[in-house]
C-alpha positions as CSV (number, residue, x, y, z in Angstrom):
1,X,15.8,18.6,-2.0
2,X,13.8,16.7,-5.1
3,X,14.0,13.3,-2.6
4,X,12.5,15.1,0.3
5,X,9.8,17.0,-1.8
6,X,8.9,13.3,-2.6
7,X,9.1,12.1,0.8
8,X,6.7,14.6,2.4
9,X,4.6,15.0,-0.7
10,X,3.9,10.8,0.2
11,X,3.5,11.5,4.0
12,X,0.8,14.0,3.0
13,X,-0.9,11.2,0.7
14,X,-0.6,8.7,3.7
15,X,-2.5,11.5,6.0
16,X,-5.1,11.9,3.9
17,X,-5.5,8.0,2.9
18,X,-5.5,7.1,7.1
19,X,-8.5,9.6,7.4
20,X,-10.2,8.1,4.8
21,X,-9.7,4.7,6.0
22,X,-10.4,5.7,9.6
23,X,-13.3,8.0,9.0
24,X,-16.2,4.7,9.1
25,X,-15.3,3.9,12.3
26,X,-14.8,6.9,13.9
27,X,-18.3,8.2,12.9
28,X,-20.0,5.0,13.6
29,X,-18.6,5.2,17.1
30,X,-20.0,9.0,17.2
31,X,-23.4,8.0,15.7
32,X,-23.2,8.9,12.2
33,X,-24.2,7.2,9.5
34,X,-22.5,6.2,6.5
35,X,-24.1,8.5,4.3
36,X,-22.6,11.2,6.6
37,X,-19.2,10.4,5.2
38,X,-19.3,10.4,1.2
39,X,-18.2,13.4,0.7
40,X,-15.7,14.0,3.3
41,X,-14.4,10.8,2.0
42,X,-14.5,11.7,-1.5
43,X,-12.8,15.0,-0.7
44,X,-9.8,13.1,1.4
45,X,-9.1,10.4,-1.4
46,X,-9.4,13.4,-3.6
47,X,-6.3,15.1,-2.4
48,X,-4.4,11.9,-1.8
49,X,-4.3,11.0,-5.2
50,X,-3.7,14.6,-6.5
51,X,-0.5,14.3,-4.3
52,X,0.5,11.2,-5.8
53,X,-0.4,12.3,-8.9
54,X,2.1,15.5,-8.1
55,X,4.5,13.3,-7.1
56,X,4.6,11.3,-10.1
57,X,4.7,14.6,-12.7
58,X,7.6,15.7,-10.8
59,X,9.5,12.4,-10.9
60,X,9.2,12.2,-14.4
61,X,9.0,16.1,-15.2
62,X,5.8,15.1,-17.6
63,X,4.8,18.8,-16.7
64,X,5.1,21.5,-14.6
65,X,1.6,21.0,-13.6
66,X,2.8,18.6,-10.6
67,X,3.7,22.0,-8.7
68,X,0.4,23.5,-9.3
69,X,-1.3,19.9,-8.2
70,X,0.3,19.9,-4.5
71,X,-1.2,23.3,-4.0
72,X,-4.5,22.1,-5.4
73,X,-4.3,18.8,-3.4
74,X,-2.9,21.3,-0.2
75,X,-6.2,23.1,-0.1
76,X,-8.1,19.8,0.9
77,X,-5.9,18.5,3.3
78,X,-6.1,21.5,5.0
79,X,-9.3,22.9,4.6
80,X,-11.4,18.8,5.3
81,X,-10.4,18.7,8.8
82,X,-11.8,22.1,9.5
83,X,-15.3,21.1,7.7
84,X,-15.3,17.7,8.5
85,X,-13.1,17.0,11.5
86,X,-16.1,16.1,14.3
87,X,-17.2,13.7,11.7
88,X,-14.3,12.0,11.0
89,X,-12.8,12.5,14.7
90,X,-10.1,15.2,13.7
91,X,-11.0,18.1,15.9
92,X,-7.9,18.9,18.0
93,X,-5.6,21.7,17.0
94,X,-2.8,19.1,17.4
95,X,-4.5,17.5,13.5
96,X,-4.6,21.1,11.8
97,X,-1.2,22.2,13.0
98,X,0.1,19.2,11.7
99,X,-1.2,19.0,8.5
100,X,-0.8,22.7,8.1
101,X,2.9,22.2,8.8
102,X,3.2,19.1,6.4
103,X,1.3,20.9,3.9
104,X,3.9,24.1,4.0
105,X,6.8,21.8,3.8
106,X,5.4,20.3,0.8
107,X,4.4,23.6,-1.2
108,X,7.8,25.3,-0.5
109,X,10.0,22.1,-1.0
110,X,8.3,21.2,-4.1
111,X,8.4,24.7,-5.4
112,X,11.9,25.0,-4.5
113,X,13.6,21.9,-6.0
């Protein structure tokens, strides 16, 4: 159970780092500017590294905190596609079923093991 809290707890990092490193060209296709996508960018990285920081807390039981972070980290990933998904070319329900889904394994695995 630990193993797979890890596993997804990474494939949420990974979803949140390929949206930060596909956001620029998505939104210069669309028109945007670059300016448009600091904070969306910022937000995304934001919650990639908190779930690598979870990650890490929980490998090395430092503190309990790293269950806390993945909900912390959860709320981005979620919530960043909603706010910013025309932006950064994430506006089909196909993107926020998919991270909602990989976000609930995450909390509930990590919680549980």
């Amino acid at each position: 159970m630990f193993t797979l809290a890890l596993v997804l707890t990474g494939l949420a990092a990974l979803l949140n780092l390929v949206a930060v490193i596909g956001a620029p060209s998505q939104a210069a296709a669309d028109g945007h500017g670059e300016h448009s996508l600091v904070f969306p960018q910022l937000l995304y990285a934001t919650a990639a590294l908190t779930f690598a920081a979870a990650a890490v807390l929980r490998t090395f039981e430092v503190t309990d905190w790293g269950r806390t972070a993945v909900i912390v980290a959860g709320v981005p990933t979620v919530v960043a596609p909603l706010v910013y998904g025309r932006l950064v070319g994430e506006f089909t329900p196909s993107h926020h079923v998919i991270r909602l889904a990989i976000v609930a394994a995450v909390v509930v695995v990590f919680w549980l093991s």
